[in-house]
N, C-alpha and C positions, 0 to 999 in steps of 0.2 A: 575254395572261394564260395560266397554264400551265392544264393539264386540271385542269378541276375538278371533274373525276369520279377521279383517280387519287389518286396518293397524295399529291400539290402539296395537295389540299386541307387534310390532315391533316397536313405537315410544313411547310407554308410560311405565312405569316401570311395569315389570311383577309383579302377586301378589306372586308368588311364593317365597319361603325364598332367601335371597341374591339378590334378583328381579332377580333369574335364568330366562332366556329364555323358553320358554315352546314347545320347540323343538319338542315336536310329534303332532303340532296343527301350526305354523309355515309354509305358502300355499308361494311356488316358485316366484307365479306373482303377487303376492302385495309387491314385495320389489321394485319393480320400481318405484310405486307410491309413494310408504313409502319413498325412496328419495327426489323425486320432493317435499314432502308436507316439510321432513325434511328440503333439504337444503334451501328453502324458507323462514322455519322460521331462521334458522343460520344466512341468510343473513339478515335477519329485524334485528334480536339483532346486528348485526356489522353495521350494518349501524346507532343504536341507541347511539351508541359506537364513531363511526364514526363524525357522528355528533352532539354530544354532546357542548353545546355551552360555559359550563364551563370550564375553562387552563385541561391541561391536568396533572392528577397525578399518579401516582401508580396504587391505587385504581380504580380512574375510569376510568382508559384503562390497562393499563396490568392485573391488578387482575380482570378486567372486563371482556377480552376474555377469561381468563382460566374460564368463566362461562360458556362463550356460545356455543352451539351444544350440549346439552344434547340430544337428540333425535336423531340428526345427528351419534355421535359416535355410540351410541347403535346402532343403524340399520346396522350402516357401518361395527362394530364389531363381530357384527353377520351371515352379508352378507358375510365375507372371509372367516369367520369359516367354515362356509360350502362351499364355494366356491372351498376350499383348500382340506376338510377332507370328505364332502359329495357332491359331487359336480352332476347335473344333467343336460339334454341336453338345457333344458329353462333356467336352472340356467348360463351355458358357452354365450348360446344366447343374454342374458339381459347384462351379465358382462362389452364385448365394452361399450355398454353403459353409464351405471351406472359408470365407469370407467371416462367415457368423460365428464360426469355431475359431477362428483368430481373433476376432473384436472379443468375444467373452474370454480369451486365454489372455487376451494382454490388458484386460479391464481386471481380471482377476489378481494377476502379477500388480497392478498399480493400487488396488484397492485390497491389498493387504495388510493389517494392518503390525504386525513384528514386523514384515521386512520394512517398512516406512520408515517404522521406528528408527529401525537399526540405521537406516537411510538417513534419516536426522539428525542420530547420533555422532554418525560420523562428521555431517555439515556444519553441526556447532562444535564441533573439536576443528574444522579445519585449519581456523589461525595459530592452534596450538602441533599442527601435526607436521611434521617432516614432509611436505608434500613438493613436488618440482611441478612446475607452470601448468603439464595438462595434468597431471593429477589432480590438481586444484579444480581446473576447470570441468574435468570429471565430474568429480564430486557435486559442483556446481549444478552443470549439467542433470547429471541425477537429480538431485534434491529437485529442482525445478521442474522436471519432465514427469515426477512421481502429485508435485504438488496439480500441476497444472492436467493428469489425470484424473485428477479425485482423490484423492490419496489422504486428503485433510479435510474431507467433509464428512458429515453426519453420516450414520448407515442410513437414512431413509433417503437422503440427498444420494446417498452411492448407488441406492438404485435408482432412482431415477436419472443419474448419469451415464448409468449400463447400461439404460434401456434407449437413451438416447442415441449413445455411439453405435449401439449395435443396428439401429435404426439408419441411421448416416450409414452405416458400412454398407445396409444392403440396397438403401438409395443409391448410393455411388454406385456400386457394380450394375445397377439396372439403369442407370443412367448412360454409361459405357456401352453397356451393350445397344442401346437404340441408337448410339449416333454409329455404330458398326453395321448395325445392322439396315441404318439407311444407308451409306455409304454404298451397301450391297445390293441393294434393291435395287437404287437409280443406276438407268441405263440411259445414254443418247446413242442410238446407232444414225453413223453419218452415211451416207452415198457418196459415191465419188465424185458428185456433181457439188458437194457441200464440203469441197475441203480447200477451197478458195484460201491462199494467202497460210496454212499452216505446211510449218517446215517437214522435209521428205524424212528425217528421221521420227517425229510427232505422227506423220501416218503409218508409217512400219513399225509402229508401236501398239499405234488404233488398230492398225490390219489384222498382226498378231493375239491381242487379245480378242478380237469379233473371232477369227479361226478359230480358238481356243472354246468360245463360246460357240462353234458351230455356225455362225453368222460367217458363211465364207464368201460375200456379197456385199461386205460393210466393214467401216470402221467404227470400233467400240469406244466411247469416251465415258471416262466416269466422274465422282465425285473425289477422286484425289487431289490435293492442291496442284499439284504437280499438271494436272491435267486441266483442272479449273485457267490459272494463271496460265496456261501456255495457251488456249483455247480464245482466251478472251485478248490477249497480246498478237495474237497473230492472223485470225479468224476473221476476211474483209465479212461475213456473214452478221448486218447485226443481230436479225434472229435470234439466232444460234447462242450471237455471246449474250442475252439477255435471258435466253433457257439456260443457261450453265448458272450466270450468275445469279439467277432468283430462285434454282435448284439449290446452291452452295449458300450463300446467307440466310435460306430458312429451313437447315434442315433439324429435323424436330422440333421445330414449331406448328404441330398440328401433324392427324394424319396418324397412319400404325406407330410410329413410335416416339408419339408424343411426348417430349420432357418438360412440358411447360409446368404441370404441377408437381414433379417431380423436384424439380427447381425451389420450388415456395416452399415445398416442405423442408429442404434441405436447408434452406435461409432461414425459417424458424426453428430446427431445432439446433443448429450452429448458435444462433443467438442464445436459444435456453439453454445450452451448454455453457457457453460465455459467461453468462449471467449466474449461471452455480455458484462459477468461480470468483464471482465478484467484479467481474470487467462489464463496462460500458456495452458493449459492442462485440459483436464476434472478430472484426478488424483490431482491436483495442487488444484480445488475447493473443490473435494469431504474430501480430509484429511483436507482440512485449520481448521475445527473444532476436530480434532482427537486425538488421544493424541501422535501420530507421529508425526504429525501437517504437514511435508511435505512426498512427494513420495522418495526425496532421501534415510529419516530418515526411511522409511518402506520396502526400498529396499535394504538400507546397512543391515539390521538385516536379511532380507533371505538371502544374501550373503553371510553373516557369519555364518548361519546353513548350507547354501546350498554344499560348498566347502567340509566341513567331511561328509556331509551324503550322497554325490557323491562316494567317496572314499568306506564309509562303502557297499554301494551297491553296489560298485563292489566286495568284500570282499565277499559279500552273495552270487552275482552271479556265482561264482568261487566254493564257496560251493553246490552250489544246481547243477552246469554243471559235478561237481566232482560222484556226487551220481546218476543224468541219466546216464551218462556215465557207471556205474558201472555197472546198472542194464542193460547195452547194449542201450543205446539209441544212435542212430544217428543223433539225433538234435542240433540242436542248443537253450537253453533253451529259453522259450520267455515269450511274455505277459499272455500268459494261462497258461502254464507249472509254474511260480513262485508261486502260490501260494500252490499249490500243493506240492510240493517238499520243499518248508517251512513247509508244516505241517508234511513232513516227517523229517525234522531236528527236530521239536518240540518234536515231538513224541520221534524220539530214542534219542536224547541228552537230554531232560529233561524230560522226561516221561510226556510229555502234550498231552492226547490225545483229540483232537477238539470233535470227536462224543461221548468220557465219558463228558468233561466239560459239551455240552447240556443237559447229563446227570441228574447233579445235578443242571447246573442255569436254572431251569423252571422259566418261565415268572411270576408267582403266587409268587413264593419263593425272588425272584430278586426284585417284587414291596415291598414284606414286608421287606425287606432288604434295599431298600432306606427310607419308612416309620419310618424303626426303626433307621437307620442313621440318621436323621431330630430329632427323640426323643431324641436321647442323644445328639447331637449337641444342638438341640434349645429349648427342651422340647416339642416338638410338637407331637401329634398322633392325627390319620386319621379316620375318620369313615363314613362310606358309608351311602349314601341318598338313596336307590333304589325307594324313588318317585319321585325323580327326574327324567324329563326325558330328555334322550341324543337324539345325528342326527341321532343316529345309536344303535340300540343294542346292538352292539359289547362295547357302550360308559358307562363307571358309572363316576358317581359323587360323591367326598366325602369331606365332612366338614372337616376342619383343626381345630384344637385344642390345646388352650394352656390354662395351670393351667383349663382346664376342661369350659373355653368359648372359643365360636366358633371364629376364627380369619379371616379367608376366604372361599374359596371353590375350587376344583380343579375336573377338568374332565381330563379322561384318556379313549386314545381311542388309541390300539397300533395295532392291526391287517388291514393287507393291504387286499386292497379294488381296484377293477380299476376304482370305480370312487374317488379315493385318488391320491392328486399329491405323489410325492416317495418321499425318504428321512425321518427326523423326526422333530418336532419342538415347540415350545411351541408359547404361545400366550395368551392373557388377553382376557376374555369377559367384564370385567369392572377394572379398576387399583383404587386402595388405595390410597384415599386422604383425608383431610379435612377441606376444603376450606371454606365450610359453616356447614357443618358435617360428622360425621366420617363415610366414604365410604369403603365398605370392599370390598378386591379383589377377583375376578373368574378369573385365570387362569385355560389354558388344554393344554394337550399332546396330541402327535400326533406322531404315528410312521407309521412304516410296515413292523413288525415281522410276518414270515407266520401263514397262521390261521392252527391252529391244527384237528386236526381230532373231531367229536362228542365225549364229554365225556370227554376230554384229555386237557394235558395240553402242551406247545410247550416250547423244552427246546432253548436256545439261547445261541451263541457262545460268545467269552466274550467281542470281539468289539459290539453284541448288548446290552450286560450286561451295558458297556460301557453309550453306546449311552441312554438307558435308564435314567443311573444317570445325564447324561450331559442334557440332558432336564428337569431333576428332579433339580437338579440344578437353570435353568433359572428359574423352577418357585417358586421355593423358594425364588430368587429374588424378584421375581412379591407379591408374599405371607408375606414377613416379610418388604416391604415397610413399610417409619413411613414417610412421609411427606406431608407436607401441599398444594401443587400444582398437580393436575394432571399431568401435561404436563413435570415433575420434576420424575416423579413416578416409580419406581420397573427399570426396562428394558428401562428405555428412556435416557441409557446413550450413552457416544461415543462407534461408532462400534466397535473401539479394545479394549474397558474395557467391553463390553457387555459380551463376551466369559468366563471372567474372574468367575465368580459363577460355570457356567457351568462345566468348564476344570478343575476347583477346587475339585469340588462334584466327578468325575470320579474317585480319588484315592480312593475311599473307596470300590468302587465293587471290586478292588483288595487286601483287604490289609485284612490279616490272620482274624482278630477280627472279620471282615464282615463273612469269608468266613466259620468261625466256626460256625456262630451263623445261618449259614446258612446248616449246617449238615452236607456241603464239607468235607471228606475225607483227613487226613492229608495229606499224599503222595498226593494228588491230587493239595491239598493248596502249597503245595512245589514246586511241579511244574509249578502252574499256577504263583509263584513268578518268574520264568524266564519267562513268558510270552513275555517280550519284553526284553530278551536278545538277541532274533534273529528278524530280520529284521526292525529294525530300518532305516535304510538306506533304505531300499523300501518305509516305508510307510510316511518317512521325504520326499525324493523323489517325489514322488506323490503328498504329499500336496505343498512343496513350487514349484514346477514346473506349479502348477495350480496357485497358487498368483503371480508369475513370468509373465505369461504370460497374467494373469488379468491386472497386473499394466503397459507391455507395449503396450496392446489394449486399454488404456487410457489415456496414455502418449503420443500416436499420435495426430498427428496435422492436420494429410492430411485430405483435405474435401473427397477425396473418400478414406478412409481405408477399406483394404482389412485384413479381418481379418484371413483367411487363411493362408496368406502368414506372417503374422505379429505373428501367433502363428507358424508353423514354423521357421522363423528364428530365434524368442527367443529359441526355443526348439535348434536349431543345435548350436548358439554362448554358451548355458550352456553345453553342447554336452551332452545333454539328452540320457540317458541308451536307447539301445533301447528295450530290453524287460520291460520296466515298461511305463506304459501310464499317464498323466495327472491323478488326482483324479477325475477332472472337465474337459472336452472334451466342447470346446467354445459354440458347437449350442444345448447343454443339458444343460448348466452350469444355472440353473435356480439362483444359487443364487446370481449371477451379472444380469444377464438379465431379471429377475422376481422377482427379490429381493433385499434389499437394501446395497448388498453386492459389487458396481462398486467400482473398485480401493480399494475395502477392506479387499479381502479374506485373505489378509495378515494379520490381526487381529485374526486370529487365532493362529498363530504361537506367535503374538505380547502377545495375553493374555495367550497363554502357559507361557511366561516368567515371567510373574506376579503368575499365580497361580501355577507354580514349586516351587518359593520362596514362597509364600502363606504357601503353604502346608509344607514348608521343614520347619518353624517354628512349628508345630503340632511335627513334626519329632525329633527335636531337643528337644522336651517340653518329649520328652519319654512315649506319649500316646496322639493317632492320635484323644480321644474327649475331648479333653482338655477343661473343662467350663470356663476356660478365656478366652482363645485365641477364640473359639465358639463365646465366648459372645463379643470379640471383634471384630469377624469378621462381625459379626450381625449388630452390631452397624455401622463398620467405613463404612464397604463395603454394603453390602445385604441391610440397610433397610436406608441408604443415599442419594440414584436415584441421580437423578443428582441437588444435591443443591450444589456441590460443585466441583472444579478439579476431576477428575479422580486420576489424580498422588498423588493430595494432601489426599484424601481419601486412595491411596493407603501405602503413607508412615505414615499415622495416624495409619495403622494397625500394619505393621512391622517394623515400627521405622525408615526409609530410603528409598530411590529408591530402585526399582527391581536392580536384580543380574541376569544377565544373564546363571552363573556358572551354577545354578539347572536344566534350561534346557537343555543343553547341556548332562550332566548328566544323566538327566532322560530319555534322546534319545541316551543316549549308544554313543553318538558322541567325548567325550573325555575319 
């Protein structure tokens, strides 16, 4: 066996079942080496590819690169995983790097000009080639992903292309890193005289982390949403929830890890990127592959949610200034006080109360509850590897199963950590293909529910009930792939049908069948069925006012964009509520600025409107595990990737284009 202390461990397939990673043997400072030797070899096989002196065919160039970088992906796959979910001060250090050693290896691969060629060649033979539906799209794919690197501009244009990206790349990572590293910095340490009105699992969570931190005299609250949202929902202190919330909406805006110019810069050379290529706008390049396909088409659709769910929030704010008022308040209701006085409309109008639901959704209860959704949906059950080892303790791994063979693997790692970026998200360690033979997937999760106290279990409100199924979701994506190309596979579709599994999987944490099987309390199930009869309007609010002002800090032109002032005035022309804030505030918004979310946050709202209709077939069918509809969402959508349209995948499931009507609907907006 080679040393599996060097860099074999990281470039070569683990011996472990699934070629798992062998994560508690895994040493910080051999992944930089482990690149250099990877992307060295990546580039021999493309250059073998490259120059290849026989015409060019399918086979020996497209089906040629989906071969090459075995070694490369592993490392690199493994390098974010941690990078993102365990991340350490050598690991942040090496990251520019490694970062700049990939931007120049895949600026190099695109700006080649024989493989282009050969890349061309094949795309103008494809009406004439024997090709089946994703082969085509393959190809397609290719050609377009080559054009839209550079691949067809001038050589003085390709450097100046290189020099762009590789500039963005190392923006991005330094971007990331300051909203982690406020995340880590801000502390509130509470007293026990300042925990008024927050539920007894929320302080055994505070208590445990202050111990942790040595503060054995306090409870510790941070900047995780998790901690944010529960703080300001249940905390009678306004103080308190107005430090939380003008902590959390401005972090990096000013201060050690300023992203403000960080931001500008990244908006101008997006744009002079854009503009190489010939596109309008950096919005104009990034949708041309989407399934909105332009910015108009993604910005008429938040317009037309945006206008009733203005309306409806005022509706709510009216309610909630009704009920301070009562109790004697002098205020004026604002950004910290909404949520708050939301869980008091929850509470007395439907009997929802937030500190009973943590109650019963314990984090333990909530994973066997997706597990068993996935069983009756797909036939699928879970069983834990505990030799497997994770980044992290807090990490297990379990085998996926159908008809009793193992089908993939999946890691779950949901407890926040500071050295964890925030938010929650999924992610492949290896995707499902079989190119030359059947490659099974490792997908994991990744969240930041508070860590519970020793011994205990941490109950979670029902937006992280939520958020759990909606990552359960992607990876079931990732997990029930059935196709032949890698690069075709689980999660590698367009950004606005990505969300689409996800948004989908979500109705189930709510719906009576879950909630039984879950030992929920009927009265409780009753009222957790109004869960979003109130505040719809805020939390429509929030999201599209954040894709609103994604899409016009991308739709500028100006070589100096001032992003400041460009998120204000989109905020004052929609006449933005002023007690509700952005969901995404521009110099945290990681997932534009550190993620592949520019000019696409709007894909969230876009795939709500697919998976409302999605799911309102189950609805219609008069039982939400319907084995047809299951078995046809499996098929047309979940284990498809991208071998074909998006839309076209979509009306093979439901018979037609999306309906807008269900989401509207389903946000209380008509």
């Amino acid at each position: 066996m080679a040393d599996q202390t060097g860099f074999d461990m990281l470039l070569d397939e683990s011996p472990l079942p699934f070629g798992a990673p062998q994560f508690d043997r895994i040493m910080t400072d051999r992944f930089l080496p482990a690149f250099q030797i990877a992307i060295a070899e990546a580039a021999a096989e493309i250059a073998a590819i490259a120059d290849n002196s026989e015409a060019a065919t399918f086979t020996n160039t497209i089906e040629a690169l989906e071969r090459c970088g075995a070694s490369l992906s592993r490392v690199r796959r493994i390098f974010y995983t941690l990078s993102s979910a365990q991340s350490d001060a050598l690991m942040r250090k090496v990251e520019p790097e490694i970062s700049a050693l990939l931007t120049r290896h895949g600026t190099a691969v695109s700006h080649n000009a024989n493989l282009f060629a050969r890349v061309r060649t094949v795309w103008e033979s494809r009406d004439r080639s024997a090709l089946d539906e994703a082969q085509r799209r393959l190809v397609e794919d290719s050609y377009e992903g080559y054009v839209k690197g550079g691949a067809a501009l001038a050589e003085a244009e390709k450097v100046q292309f290189a020099a762009i990206v590789e500039r963005l790349s190392a923006l991005s990572t330094e971007f990331g890193h300051n909203v982690l590293a406020e995340a880590a910095d801000w502390e509130m340490l509470l007293t026990d005289g300042e925990l008024d009105g927050l539920p007894a699992g929320m302080r055994a969570s505070a208590k445990a982390r202050a111990a942790a931190k040595g503060h054995d005299e306090a409870w510790l609250f941070t900047l995780d949403r998790g901690d944010m949202e529960g703080l300001l929902t249940f905390s009678t202190r306004r103080d308190l929830r107005e430090r939380m919330w003008r902590a959390f909406t401005t972090r990096c805006n000013g201060g050690a890890h300023d992203n403000r110019a960080i931001v500008d810069e990244m908006l101008a050379l997006r744009h002079e990127r854009a503009a190489l290529l010939g596109y309008a706008t950096y919005a104009d390049y990034a949708l041309s592959d989407s399934m909105a396909k332009t910015p108009d088409a993604a910005e008429a659709l938040l317009m037309r949610v945006w206008e009733p769910a203005v309306r409806e929030a005022a509706n709510e704010r009216a309610e909630l200034q009704r009920i301070a008022s009562t109790e004697g308040a002098t205020f004026e209701v604002a950004g910290w006080d909404w949520r708050y006085y939301a869980e008091r409309i929850r509470r007395d109008r439907f009997a929802l109360d937030g500190a009973e639901v943590k109650k019963h959704l314990l984090l333990e209860v909530v994973i066997d509850a997706a597990f068993s959704c996935a069983e009756q949906l797909y036939g699928l059950s879970f069983r834990r590897h505990p030799e497997l080892p994770g980044w992290h303790p807090d990490v297990n791994a379990w085998g996926v199963f159908e008809k009793g063979t193992e089908i993939g693997l999946l890691y779950t790692d949901y407890f926040a950590r500071p050295e964890k970026h925030g938010g929650a998200w999924m992610g492949s360690l290896r995707v499902q293909e079989k190119l030359d033979r059947p490659v099974l997937p490792i997908a994991y999760l990744v969240a930041n529910f508070p860590t519970p106290a020793q011994g205990e279990d941490v109950g979670l409100s029902i937006d992280e009930a939520r958020t759990l199924f909606h990552e359960f979701g992607h990876a079931l994506h990732g997990l029930l792939s059935d196709v032949k190309y890698p690069s075709q596979s689980g999660t590698a579709v367009a950004r606005d049908f990505v969300e689409l599994p996800s948004k989908f999987m979500e109705h189930w944490i709510l719906a009576p069948e879950t909630l039984r099987e879950m030992a929920v309390p009927e009265a409780l199930i009753a009222a957790i069925g109004h869960v979003d009869d109130f505040g719809q309007g805020f939390a429509t609010v929030e999201l599209v006012s954040s894709a609103l002002v994604d899409m016009a800090l991308h739709r500028c032109s100006d070589d100096a964009p001032d992003s400041a002032a460009i998120e204000a005035a989109t905020l004052a022309r929609l006449h933005m509520p002023a007690a509700i804030a952005p969901r995404q505030g521009v110099t945290h918004f990681t997932h534009v600025f550190d993620g592949g979310y520019a000019s696409a946050y709007y894909s969230y709202l876009w795939s709500e409107v697919l998976d409302a209709d999605a799911f309102s077939a189950f609805c219609e069918s008069g039982n939400i595990f319907d084995p047809g509809l299951a078995g046809q969402f499996r098929r047309e959508i979940l284990a498809r990737g991208n071998t074909r349209d998006p839309m076209a995948s979509f009306i093979a499931f439901r018979g037609r284009e999306p309906d807008e009507t269900a989401l509207l609907k389903e946000r209380r907006l008509v």
